[in-house]
N, C-alpha and C positions, 0 to 999 in steps of 0.2 A: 890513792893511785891505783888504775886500777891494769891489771894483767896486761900487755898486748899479745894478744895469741895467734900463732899463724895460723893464715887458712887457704885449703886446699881444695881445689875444686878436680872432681872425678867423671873421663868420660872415655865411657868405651866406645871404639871406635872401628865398628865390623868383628870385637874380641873373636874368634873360634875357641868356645869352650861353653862351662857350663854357665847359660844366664838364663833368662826369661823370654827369650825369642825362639822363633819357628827354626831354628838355625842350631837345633843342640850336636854335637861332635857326634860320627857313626862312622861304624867298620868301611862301610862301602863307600866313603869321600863322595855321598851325596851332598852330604851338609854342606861339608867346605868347598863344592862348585855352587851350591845356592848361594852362599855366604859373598864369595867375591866373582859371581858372575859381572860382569863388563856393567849392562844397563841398571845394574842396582848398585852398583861402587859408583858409578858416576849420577845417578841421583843421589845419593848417602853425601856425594862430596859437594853436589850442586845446592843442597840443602845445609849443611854445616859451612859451606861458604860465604850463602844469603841469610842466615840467620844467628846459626850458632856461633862463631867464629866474632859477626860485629858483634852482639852483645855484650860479647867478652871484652873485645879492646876498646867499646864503649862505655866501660863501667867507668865511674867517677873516682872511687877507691881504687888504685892500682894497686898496692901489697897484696897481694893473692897470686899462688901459684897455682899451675892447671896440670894436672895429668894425662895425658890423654892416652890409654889403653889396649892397644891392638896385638896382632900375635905374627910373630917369627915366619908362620906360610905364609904372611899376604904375598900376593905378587910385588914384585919389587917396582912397578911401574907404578902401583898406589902407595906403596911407602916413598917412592920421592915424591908425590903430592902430598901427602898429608903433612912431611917432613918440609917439607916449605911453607905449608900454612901455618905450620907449628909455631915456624920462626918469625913469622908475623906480630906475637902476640907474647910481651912480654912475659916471663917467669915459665912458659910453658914449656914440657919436654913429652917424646914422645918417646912409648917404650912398646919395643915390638919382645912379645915376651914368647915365651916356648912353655911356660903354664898353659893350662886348660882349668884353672880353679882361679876367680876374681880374686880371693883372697891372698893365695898366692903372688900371684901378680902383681898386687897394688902394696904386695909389704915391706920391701923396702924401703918405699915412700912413707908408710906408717911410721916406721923406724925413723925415716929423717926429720915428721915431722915431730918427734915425741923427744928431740933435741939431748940434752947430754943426761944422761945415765937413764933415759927415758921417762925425764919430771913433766916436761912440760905438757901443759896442756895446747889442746891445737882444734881447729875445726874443719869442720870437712864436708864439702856439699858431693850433690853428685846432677848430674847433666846428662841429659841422651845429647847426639850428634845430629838430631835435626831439631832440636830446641832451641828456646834463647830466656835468659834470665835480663830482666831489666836494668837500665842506668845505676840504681843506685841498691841495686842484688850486696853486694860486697858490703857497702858500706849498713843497709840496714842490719845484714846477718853480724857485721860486726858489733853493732851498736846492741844486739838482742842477747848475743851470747857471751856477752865479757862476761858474766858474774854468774854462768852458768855451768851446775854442778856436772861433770864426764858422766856418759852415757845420757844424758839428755839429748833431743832430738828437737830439731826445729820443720815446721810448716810451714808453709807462706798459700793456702788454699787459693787463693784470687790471681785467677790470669786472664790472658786472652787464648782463644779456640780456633784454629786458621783448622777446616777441613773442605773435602768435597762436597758443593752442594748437593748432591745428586749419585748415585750409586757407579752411574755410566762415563759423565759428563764429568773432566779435566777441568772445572770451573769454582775458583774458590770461595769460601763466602767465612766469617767471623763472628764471633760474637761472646762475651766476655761469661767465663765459666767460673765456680766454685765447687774444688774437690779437693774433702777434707784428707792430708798425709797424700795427696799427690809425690811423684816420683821426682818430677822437675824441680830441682833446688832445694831439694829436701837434705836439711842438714845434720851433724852429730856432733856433738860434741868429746872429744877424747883427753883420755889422759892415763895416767901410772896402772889406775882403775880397770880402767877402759879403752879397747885399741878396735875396732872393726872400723873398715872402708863403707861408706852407707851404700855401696850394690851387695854387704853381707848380709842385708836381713830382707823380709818382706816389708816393703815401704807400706802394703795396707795396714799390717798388724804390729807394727812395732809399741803400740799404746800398751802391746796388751802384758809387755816385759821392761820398757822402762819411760822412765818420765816425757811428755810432748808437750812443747808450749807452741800453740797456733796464732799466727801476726796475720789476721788477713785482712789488715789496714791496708793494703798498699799494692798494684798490680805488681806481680814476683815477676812471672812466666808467659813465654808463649808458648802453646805447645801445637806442635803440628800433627795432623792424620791427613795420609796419603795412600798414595797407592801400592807403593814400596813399606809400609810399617814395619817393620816386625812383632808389633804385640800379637797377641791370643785372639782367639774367638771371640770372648766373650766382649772386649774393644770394638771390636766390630758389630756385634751389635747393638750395644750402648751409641754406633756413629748415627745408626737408623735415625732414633729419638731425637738426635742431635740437629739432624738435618730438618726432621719436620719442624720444629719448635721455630729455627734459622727462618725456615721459608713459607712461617705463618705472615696473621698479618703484623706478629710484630717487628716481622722484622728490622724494619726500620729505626724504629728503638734499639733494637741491638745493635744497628749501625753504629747510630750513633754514640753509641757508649763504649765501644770498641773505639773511636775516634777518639775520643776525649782521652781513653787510659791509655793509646798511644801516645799521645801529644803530651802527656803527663811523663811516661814514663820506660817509653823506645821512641825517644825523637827522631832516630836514625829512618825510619819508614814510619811511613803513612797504613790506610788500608788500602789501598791500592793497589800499592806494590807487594803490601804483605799476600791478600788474596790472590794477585797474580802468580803466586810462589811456587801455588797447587798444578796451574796450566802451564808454567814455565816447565817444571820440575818432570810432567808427564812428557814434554819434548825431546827430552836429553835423554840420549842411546846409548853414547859413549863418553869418553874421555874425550875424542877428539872435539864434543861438542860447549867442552866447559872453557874460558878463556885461559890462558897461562897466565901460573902464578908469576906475580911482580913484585 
């Protein structure tokens, strides 16, 4: 018989604090006007609406609870949006927190999931807010890590790639990527041992301090690059390479193969709509331009 272990899925959602975006905390509340200026909360939410959000309540496996992470400034006109999408999607709660350290943040939920005198074992993915993990995310990660020993780390390298075909040009194009300890769906496994939320480590180098088992049977991920991102430099220009490759002549091979691992495994959209996500997403100004939550 083997363990049933919870799991918890982690996503920040605009946090103000320390992470990995352009968006780090500073004296002079530059940050935190860049952070929740109007046309970037309203793309961040027009994007975790279209993507992130079904993924989630399209998983197949429901036993999974979700996190979702933001902090105490936002304006309170984007905590009752997100707080309505929240309640969309079962097991999920949102916690507007007054840390500025991920770790902080996310550990009472460690705590809840490490259940009575903190034996159990539990797992724990983690998620950006314009991503989306596939149909059957939950149920593989469950299936991978029953009998896996705390502090092990799960991969799922194979997804699909929605970005700009063009530097200028709001027009989106796809095509199915492998990058090995990607950030999207990347999991942990915890226990008595072992307690970190997986935004506590560098997702490139975690090989290099404890165990990784990689599953790249199975499309995981989609990941989006837009024009609102928040990663680094150097994302950007790894998009260059991305685009020429896209808008050689193979691209039509890439079509299609981005078609098929849709239809295998985000039945919910097509490429159509996914591509259109990029020129949708560049439209939207405000809040006023996203439909009401229902």
């Amino acid at each position: 018989m083997f363990e049933q272990r919870a799991i918890y899925g982690h996503i920040r959602f605009s946090f103000y604090g320390l992470t990995d975006t352009r968006t780090q905390p500073d004296e002079d509340g530059a940050a935190l006007a860049r952070l929740y200026d109007e046309t970037r909360m309203a793309r961040r939410f027009f994007l975790f609406e279209n993507l992130t959000l079904p993924s989630l309540m399209h998983q197949t496996d429901k036993d999974f609870r979700t996190v979702i992470m933001s902090s105490e400034v936002m304006p309170d006109r984007f905590k009752e949006r997100l707080s309505a999408l929240a309640a969309k999607l079962p097991g999920a709660v949102v916690e507007y927190s007054h840390h500025q350290r991920g770790d902080l943040a996310f550990h009472k939920y460690m705590v809840e999931a490490s259940g009575y005198k903190g034996r159990a074992n539990s797992v724990h993915f983690r998620l950006d807010d314009d991503d989306a993990v596939s149909v059957n995310y939950i149920a593989r990660l469950r299936e991978v890590t029953r009998i896996l020993s705390p502090s092990t780390h799960v991969t799922f390298p194979t997804g699909v790639f929605v970005f700009p075909a063009s530097a200028t040009e709001a027009v989106g194009v796809s095509m199915v990527q492998q990058r090995y300890l990607t950030a999207i769906g990347l999991a942990t496994v915890n226990g008595p041992s072992f307690q970190k939320n997986p935004f506590q480590m560098q997702h490139g180098n975690v090989w290099t301090r404890w165990p990784v088992i990689s599953d790249p049977g199975f499309c995981s991920h989609i990941r989006s690059q837009h024009f609102e991102n928040d990663s680094g430099a150097m994302q950007d220009r790894i998009l260059g390479a991305v685009q020429r490759e896209r808008n050689s002549r193979r691209g039509r091979r890439h079509a299609s193969a981005v078609d098929r691992r849709l239809a295998e495994t985000f039945p919910w959209i097509d490429r159509e709509k996914l591509d259109g996500l990029i020129g949708r997403c560049e439209a939207v100004k405000s809040l006023a331009d996203l439909p009401p939550v229902t």
